[in-house]
N, CA and C atoms of all chains as a GROMACS GRO file, in nm:
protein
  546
    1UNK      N    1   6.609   8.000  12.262
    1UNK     CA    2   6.755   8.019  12.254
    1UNK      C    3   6.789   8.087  12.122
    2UNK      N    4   6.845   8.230  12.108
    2UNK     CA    5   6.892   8.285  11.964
    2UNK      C    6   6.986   8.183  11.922
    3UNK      N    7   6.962   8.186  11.786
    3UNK     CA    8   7.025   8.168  11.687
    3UNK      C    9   7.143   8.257  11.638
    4UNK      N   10   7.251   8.245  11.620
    4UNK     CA   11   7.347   8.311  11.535
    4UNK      C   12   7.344   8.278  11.375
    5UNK      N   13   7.359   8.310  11.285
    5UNK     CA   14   7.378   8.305  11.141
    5UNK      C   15   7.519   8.311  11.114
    6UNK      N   16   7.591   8.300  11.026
    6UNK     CA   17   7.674   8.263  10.942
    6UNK      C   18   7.739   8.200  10.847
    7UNK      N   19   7.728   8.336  10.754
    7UNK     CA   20   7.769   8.280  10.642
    7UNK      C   21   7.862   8.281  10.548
    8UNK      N   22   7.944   8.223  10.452
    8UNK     CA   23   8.103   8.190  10.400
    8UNK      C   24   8.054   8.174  10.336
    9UNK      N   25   8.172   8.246  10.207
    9UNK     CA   26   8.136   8.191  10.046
    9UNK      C   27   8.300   8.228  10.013
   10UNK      N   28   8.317   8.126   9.922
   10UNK     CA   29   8.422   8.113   9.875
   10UNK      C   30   8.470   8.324   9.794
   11UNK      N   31   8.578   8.317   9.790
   11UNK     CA   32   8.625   8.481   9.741
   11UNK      C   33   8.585   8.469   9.574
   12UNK      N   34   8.568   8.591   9.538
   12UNK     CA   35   8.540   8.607   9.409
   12UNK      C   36   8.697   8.551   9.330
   13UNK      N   37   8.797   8.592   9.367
   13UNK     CA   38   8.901   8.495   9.278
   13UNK      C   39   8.932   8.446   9.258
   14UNK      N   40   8.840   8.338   9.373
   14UNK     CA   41   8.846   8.162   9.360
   14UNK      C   42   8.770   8.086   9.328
   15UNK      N   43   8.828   8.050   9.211
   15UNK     CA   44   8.690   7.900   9.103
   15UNK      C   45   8.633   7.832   9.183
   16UNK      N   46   8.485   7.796   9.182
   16UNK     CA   47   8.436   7.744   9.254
   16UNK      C   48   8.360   7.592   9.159
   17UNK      N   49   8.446   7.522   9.179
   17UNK     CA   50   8.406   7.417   9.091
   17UNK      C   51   8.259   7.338   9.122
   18UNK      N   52   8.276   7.341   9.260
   18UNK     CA   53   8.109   7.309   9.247
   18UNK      C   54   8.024   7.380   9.190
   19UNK      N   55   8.030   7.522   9.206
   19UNK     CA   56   7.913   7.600   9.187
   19UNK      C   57   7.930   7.598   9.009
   20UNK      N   58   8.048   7.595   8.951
   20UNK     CA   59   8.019   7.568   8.838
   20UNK      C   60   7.962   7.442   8.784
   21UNK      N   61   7.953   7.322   8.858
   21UNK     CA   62   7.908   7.190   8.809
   21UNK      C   63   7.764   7.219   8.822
   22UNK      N   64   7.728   7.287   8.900
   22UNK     CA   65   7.585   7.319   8.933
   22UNK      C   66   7.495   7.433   8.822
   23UNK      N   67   7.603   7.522   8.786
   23UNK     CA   68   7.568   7.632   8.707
   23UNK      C   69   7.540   7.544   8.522
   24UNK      N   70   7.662   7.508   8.493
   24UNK     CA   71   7.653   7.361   8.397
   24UNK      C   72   7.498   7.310   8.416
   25UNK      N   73   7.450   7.270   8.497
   25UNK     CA   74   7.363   7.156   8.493
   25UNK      C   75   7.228   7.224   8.508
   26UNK      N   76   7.232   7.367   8.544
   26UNK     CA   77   7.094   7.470   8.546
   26UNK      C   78   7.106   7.490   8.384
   27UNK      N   79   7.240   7.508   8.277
   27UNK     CA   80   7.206   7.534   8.159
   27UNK      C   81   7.161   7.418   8.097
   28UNK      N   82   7.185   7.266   8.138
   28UNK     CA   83   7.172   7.150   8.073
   28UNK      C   84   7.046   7.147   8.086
   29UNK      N   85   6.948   7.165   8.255
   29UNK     CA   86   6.770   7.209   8.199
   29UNK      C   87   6.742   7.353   8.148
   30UNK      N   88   6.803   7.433   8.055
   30UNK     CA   89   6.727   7.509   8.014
   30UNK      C   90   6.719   7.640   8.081
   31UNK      N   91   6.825   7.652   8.199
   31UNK     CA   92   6.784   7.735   8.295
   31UNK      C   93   6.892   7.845   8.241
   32UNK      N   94   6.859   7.934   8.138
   32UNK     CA   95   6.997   8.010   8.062
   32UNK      C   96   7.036   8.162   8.113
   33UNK      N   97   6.922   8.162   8.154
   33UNK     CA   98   6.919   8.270   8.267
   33UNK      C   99   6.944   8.326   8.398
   34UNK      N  100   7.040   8.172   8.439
   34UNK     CA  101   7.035   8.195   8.587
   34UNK      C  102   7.167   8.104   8.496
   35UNK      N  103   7.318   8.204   8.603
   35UNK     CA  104   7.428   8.211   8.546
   35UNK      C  105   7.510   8.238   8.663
   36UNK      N  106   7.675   8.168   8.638
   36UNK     CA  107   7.735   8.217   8.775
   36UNK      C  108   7.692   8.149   8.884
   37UNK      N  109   7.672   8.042   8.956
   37UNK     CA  110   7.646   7.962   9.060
   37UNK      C  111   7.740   7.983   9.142
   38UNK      N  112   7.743   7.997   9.258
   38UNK     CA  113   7.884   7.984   9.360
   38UNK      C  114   7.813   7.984   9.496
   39UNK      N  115   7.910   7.833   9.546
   39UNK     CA  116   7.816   7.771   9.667
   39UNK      C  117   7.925   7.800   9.764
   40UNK      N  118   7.892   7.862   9.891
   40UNK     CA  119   7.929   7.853  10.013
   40UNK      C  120   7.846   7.772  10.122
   41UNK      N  121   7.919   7.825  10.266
   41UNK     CA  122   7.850   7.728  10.364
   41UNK      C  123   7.738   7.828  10.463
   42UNK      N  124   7.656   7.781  10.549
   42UNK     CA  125   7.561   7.859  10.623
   42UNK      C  126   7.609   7.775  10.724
   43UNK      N  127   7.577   7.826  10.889
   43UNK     CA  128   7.633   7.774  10.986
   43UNK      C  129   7.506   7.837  11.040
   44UNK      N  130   7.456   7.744  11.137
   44UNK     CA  131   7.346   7.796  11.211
   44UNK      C  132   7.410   7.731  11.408
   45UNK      N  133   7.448   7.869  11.440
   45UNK     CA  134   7.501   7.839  11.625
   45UNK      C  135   7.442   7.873  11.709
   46UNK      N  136   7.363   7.784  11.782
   46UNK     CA  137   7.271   7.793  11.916
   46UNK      C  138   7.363   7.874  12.013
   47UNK      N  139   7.316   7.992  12.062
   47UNK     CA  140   7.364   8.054  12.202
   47UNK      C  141   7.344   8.077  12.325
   48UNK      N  142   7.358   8.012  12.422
   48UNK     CA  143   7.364   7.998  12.561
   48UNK      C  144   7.347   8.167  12.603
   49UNK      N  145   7.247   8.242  12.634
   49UNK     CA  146   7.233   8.335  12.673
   49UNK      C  147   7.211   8.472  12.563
   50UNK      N  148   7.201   8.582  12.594
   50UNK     CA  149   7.172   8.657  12.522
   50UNK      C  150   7.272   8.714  12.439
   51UNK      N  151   7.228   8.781  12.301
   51UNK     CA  152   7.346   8.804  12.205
   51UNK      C  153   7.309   8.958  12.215
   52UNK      N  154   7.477   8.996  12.240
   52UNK     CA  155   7.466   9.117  12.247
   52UNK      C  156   7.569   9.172  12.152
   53UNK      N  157   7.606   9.317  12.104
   53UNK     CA  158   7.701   9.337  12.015
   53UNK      C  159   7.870   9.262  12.047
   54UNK      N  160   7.850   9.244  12.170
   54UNK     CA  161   8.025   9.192  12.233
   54UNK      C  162   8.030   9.035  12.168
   55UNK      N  163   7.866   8.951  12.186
   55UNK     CA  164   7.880   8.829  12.148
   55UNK      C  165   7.890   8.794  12.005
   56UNK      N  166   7.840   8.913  11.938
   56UNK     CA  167   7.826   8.908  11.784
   56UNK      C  168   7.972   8.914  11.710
   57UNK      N  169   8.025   8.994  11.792
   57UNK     CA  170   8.201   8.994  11.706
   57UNK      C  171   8.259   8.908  11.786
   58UNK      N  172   8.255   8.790  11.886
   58UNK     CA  173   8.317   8.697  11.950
   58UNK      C  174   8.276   8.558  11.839
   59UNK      N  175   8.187   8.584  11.802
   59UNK     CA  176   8.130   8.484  11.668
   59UNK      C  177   8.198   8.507  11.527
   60UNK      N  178   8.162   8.679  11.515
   60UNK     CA  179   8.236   8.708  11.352
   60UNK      C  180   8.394   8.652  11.400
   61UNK      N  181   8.494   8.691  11.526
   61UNK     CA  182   8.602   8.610  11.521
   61UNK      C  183   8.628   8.482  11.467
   62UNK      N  184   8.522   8.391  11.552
   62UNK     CA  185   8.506   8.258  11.516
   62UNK      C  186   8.528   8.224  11.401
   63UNK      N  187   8.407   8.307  11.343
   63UNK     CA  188   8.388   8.241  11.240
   63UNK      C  189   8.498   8.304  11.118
   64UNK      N  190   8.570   8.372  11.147
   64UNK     CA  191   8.707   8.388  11.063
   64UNK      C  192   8.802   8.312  11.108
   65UNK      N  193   8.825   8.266  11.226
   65UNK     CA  194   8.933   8.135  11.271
   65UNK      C  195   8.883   8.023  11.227
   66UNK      N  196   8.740   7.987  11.243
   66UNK     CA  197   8.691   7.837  11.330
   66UNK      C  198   8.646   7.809  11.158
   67UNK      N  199   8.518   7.871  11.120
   67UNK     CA  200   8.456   7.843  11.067
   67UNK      C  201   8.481   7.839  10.876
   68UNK      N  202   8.588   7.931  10.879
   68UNK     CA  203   8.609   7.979  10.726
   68UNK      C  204   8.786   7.968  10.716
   69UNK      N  205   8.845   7.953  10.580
   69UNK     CA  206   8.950   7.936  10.539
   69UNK      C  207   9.003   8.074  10.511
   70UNK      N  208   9.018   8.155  10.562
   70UNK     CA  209   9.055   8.284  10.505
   70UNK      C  210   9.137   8.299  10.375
   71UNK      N  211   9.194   8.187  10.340
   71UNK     CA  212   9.308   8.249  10.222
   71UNK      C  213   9.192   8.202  10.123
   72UNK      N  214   9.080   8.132  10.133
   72UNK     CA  215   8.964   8.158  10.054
   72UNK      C  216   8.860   8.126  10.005
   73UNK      N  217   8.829   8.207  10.188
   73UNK     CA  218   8.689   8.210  10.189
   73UNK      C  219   8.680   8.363  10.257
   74UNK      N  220   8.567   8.429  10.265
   74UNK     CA  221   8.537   8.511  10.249
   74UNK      C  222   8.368   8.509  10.389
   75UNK      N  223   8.374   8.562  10.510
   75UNK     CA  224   8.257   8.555  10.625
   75UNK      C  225   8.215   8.708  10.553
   76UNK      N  226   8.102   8.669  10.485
   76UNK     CA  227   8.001   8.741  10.428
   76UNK      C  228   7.865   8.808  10.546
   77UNK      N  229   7.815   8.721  10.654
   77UNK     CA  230   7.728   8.758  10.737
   77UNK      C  231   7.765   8.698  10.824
   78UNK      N  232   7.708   8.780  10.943
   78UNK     CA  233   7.693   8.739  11.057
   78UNK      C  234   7.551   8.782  11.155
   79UNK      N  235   7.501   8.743  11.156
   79UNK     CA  236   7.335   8.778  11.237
   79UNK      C  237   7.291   8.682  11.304
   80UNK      N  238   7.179   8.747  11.365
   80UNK     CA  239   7.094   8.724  11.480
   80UNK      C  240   6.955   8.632  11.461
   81UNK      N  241   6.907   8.526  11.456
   81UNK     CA  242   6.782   8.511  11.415
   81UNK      C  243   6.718   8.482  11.588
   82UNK      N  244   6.591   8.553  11.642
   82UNK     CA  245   6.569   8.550  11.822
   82UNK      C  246   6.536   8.414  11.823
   83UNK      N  247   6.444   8.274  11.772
   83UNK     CA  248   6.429   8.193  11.824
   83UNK      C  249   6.450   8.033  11.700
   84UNK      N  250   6.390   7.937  11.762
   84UNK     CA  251   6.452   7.832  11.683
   84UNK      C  252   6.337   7.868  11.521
   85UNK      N  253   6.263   7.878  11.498
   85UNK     CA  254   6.175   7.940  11.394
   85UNK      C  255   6.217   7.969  11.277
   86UNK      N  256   6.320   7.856  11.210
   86UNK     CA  257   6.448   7.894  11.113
   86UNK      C  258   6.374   7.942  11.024
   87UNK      N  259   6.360   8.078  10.953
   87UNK     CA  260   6.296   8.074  10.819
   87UNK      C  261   6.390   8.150  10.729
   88UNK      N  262   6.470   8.205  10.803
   88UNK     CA  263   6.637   8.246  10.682
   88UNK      C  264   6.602   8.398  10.702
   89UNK      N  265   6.472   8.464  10.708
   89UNK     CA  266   6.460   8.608  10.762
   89UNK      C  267   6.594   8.664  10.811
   90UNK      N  268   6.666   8.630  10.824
   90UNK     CA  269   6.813   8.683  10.974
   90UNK      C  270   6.743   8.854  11.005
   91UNK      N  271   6.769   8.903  11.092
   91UNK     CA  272   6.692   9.023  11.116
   91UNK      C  273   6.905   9.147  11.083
   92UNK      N  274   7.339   9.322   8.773
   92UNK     CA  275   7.283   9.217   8.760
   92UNK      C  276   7.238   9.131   8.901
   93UNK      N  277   7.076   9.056   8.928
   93UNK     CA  278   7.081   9.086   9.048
   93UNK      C  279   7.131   8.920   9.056
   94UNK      N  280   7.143   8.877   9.227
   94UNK     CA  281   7.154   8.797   9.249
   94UNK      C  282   7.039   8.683   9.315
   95UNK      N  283   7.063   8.610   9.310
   95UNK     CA  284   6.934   8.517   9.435
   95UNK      C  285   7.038   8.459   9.523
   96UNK      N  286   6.988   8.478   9.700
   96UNK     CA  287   7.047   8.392   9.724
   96UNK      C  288   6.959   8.264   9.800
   97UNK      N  289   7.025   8.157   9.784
   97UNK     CA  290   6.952   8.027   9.816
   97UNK      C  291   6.997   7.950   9.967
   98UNK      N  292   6.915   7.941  10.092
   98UNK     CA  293   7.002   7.858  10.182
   98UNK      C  294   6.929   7.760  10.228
   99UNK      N  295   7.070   7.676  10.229
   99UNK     CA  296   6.990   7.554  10.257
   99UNK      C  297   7.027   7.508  10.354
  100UNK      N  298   6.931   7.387  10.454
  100UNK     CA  299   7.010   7.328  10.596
  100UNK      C  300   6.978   7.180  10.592
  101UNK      N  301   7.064   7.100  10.681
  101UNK     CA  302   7.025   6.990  10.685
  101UNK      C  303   6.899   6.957  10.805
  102UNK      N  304   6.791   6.922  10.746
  102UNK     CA  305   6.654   6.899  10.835
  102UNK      C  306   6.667   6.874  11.017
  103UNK      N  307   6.623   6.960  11.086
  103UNK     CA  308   6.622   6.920  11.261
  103UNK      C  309   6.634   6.811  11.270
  104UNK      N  310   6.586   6.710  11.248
  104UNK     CA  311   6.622   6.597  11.268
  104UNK      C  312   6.696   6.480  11.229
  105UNK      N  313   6.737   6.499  11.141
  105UNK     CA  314   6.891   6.499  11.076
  105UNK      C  315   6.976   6.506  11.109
  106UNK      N  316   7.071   6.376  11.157
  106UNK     CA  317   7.180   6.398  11.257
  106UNK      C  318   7.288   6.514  11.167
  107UNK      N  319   7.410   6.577  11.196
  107UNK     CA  320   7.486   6.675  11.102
  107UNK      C  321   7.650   6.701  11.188
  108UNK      N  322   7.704   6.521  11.129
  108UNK     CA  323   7.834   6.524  11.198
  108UNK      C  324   7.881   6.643  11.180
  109UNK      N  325   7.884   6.701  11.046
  109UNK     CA  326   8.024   6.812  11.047
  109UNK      C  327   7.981   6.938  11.125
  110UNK      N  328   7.868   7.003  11.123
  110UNK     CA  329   7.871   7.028  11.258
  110UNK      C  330   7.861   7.047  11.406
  111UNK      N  331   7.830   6.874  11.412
  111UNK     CA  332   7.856   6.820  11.560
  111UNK      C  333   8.015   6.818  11.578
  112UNK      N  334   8.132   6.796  11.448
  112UNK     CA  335   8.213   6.800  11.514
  112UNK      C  336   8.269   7.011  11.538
  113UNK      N  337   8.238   7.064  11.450
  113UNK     CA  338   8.269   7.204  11.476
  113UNK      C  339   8.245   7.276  11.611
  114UNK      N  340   8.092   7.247  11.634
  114UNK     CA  341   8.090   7.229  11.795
  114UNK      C  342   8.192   7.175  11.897
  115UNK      N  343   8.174   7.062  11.838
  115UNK     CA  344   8.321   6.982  11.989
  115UNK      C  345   8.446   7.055  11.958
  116UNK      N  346   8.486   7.157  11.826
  116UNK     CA  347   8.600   7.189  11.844
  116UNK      C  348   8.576   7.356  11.901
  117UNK      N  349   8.455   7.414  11.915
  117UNK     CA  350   8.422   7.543  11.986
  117UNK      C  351   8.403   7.486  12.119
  118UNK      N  352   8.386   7.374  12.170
  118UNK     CA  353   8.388   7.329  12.332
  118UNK      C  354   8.510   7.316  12.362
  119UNK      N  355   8.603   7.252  12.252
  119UNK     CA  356   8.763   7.281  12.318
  119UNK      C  357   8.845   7.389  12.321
  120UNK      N  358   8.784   7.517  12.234
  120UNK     CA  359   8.841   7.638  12.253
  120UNK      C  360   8.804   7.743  12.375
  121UNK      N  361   8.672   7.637  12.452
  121UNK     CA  362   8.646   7.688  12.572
  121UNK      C  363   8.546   7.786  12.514
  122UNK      N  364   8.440   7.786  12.428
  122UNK     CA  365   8.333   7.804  12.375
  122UNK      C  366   8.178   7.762  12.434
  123UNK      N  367   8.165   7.766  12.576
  123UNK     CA  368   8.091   7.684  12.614
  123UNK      C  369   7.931   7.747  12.593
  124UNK      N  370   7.939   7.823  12.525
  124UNK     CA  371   7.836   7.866  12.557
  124UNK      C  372   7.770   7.909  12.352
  125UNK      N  373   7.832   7.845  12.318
  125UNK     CA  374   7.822   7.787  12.189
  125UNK      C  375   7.813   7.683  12.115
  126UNK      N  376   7.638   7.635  12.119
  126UNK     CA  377   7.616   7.458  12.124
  126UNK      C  378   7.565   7.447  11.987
  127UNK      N  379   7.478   7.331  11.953
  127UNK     CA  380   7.410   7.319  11.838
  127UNK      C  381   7.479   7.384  11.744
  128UNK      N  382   7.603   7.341  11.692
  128UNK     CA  383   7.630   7.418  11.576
  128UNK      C  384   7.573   7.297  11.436
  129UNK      N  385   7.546   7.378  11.332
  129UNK     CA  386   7.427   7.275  11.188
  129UNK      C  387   7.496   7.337  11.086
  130UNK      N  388   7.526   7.300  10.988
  130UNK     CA  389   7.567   7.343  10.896
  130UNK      C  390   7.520   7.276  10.738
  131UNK      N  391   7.528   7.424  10.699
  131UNK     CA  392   7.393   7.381  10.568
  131UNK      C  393   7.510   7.444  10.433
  132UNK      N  394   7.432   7.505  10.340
  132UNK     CA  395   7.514   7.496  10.203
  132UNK      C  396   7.394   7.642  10.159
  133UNK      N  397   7.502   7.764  10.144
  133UNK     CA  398   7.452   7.883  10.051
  133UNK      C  399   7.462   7.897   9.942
  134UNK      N  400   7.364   7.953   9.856
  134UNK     CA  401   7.385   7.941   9.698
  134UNK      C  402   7.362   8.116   9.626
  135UNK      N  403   7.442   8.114   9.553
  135UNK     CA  404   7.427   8.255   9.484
  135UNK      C  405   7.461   8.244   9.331
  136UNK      N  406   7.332   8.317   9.268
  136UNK     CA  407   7.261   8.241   9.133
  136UNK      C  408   7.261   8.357   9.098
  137UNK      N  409   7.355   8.423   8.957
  137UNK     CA  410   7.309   8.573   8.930
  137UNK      C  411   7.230   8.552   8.852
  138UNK      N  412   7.123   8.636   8.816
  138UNK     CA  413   6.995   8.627   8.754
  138UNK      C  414   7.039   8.699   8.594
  139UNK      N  415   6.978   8.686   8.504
  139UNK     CA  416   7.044   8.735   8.369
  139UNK      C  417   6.853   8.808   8.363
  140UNK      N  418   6.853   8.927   8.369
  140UNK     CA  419   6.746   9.034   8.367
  140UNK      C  420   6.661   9.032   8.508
  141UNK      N  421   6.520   9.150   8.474
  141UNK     CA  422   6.436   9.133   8.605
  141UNK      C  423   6.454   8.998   8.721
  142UNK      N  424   6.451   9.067   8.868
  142UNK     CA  425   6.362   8.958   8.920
  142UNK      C  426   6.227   8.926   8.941
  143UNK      N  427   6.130   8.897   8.940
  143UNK     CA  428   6.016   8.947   8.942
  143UNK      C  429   5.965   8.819   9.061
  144UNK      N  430   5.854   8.770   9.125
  144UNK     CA  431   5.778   8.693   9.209
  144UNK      C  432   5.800   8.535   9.149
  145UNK      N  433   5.779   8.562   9.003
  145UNK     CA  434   5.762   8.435   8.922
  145UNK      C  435   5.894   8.362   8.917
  146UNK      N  436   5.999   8.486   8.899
  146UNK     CA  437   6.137   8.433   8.893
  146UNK      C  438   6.196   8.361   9.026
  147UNK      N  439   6.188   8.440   9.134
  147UNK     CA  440   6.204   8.349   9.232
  147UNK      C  441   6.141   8.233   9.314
  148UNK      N  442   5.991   8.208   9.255
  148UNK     CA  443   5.911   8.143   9.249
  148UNK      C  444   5.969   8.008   9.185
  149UNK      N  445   6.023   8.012   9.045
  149UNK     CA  446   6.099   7.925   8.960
  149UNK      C  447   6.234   7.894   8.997
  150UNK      N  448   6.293   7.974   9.082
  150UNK     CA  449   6.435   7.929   9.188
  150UNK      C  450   6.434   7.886   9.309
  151UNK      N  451   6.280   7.884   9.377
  151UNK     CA  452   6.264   7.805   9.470
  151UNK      C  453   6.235   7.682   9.414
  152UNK      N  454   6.187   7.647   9.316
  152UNK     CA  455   6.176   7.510   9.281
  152UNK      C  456   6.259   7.485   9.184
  153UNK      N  457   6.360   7.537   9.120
  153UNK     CA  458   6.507   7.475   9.120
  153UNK      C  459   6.563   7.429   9.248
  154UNK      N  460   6.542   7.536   9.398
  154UNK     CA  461   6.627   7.502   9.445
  154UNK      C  462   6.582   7.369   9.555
  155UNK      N  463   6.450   7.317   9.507
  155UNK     CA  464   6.407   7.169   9.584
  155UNK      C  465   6.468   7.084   9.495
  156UNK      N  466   6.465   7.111   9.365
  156UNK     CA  467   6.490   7.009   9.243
  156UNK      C  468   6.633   6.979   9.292
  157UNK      N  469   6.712   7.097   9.264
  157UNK     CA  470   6.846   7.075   9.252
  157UNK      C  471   6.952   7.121   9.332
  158UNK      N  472   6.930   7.197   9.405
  158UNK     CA  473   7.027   7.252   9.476
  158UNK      C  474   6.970   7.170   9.571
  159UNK      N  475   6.909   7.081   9.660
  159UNK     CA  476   6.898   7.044   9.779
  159UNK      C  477   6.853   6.900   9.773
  160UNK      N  478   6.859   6.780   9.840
  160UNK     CA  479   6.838   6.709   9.865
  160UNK      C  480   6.709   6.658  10.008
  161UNK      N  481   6.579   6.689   9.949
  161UNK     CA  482   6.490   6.695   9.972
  161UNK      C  483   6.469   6.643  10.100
  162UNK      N  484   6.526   6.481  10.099
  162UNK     CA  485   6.473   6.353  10.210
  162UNK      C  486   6.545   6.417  10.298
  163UNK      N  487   6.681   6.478  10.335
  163UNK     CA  488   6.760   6.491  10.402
  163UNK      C  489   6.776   6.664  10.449
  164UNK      N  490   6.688   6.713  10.326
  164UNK     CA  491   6.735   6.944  10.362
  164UNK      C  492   6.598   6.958  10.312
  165UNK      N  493   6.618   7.108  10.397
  165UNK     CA  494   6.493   7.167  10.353
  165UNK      C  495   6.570   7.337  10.299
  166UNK      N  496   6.505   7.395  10.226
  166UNK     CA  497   6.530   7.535  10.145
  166UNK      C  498   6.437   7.623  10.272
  167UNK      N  499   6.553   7.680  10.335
  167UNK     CA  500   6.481   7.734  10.412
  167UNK      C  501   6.486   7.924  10.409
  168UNK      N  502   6.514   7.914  10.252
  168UNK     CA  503   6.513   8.104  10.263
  168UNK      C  504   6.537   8.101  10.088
  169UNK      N  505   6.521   8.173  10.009
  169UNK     CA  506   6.541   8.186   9.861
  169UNK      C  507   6.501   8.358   9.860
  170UNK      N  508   6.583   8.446   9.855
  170UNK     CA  509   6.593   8.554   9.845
  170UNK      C  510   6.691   8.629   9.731
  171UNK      N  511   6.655   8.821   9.719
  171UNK     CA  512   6.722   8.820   9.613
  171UNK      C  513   6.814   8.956   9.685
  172UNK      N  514   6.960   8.954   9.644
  172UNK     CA  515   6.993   9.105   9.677
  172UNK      C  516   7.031   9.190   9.535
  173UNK      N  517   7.027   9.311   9.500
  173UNK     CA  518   7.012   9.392   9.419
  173UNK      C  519   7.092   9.416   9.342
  174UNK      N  520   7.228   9.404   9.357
  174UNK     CA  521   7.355   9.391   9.304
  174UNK      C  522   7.523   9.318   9.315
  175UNK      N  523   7.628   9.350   9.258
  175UNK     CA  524   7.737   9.245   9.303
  175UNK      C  525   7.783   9.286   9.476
  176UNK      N  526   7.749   9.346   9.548
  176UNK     CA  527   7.800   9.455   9.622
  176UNK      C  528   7.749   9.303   9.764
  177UNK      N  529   7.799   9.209   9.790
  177UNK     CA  530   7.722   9.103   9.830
  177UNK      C  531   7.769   9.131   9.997
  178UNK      N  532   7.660   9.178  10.090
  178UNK     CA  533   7.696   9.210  10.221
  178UNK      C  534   7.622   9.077  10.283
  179UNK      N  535   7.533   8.993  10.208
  179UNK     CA  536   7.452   8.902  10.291
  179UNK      C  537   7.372   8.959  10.357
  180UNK      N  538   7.347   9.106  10.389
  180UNK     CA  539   7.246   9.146  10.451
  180UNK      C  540   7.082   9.134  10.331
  181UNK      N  541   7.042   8.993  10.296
  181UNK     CA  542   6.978   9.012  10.158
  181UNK      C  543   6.835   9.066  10.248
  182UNK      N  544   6.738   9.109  10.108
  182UNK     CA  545   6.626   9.201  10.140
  182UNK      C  546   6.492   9.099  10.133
   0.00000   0.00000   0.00000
């Protein structure tokens, strides 16, 4: 059964306080180099039949109604992975 | 400056109310053919110089340490894309 992908991340003009509590706590070990943290969500949707370009923007819809806050969040991807074999590849 | 991005899911067997309930609300929009919805947590880490093997090598094991909760997620992709220009299509 394909997999759909999707993925949301908060908009660049919106503070992302987690990702800063997280970014904080990569400098608290030492990690000074890795800067800017900002966490969104991944959505992984099993599909009943084959995904074709019609089903792919019936999803990107979705996932701008269903799945994401538009005033801010931001549907960054939308893809295809062919079977359950999650390894984040999205093709 | 490049980025990493990090995704994470909650483990197959891992029950994942929030999106068992996102599902039941794509079954009431008459979505039927849109099941198993899982929902995990994306991370985007700008890197401060090169990325090199070692570097993301050292952000996959940040991202068991800290970005994920081990007993319960697995890191199922740690990738890098090239600049701010963030399409999610990462390489």
């Amino acid at each position: 059964m394909p997999t759909i992908v999707v993925e949301v991340m908060p908009k660049a003009e919106i503070l992302d306080p987690q990702g800063k509590a997280v970014g904080n706590a990569l400098a608290r070990l030492g990690k000074n180099d890795l800067t800017n943290v900002r966490i969104g969500k991944r959505f992984e949707v099993s599909v009943d039949g084959p995904v074709d370009d019609a089903k792919l923007a019936e999803v990107r819809e979705i996932a701008v109604d269903v799945f994401s806050n538009a005033v801010i969040e931001d549907v960054v991807s939308v893809t295809v992975v062919d079977d359950d074999t999650e390894t984040g590849s999205a093709a």
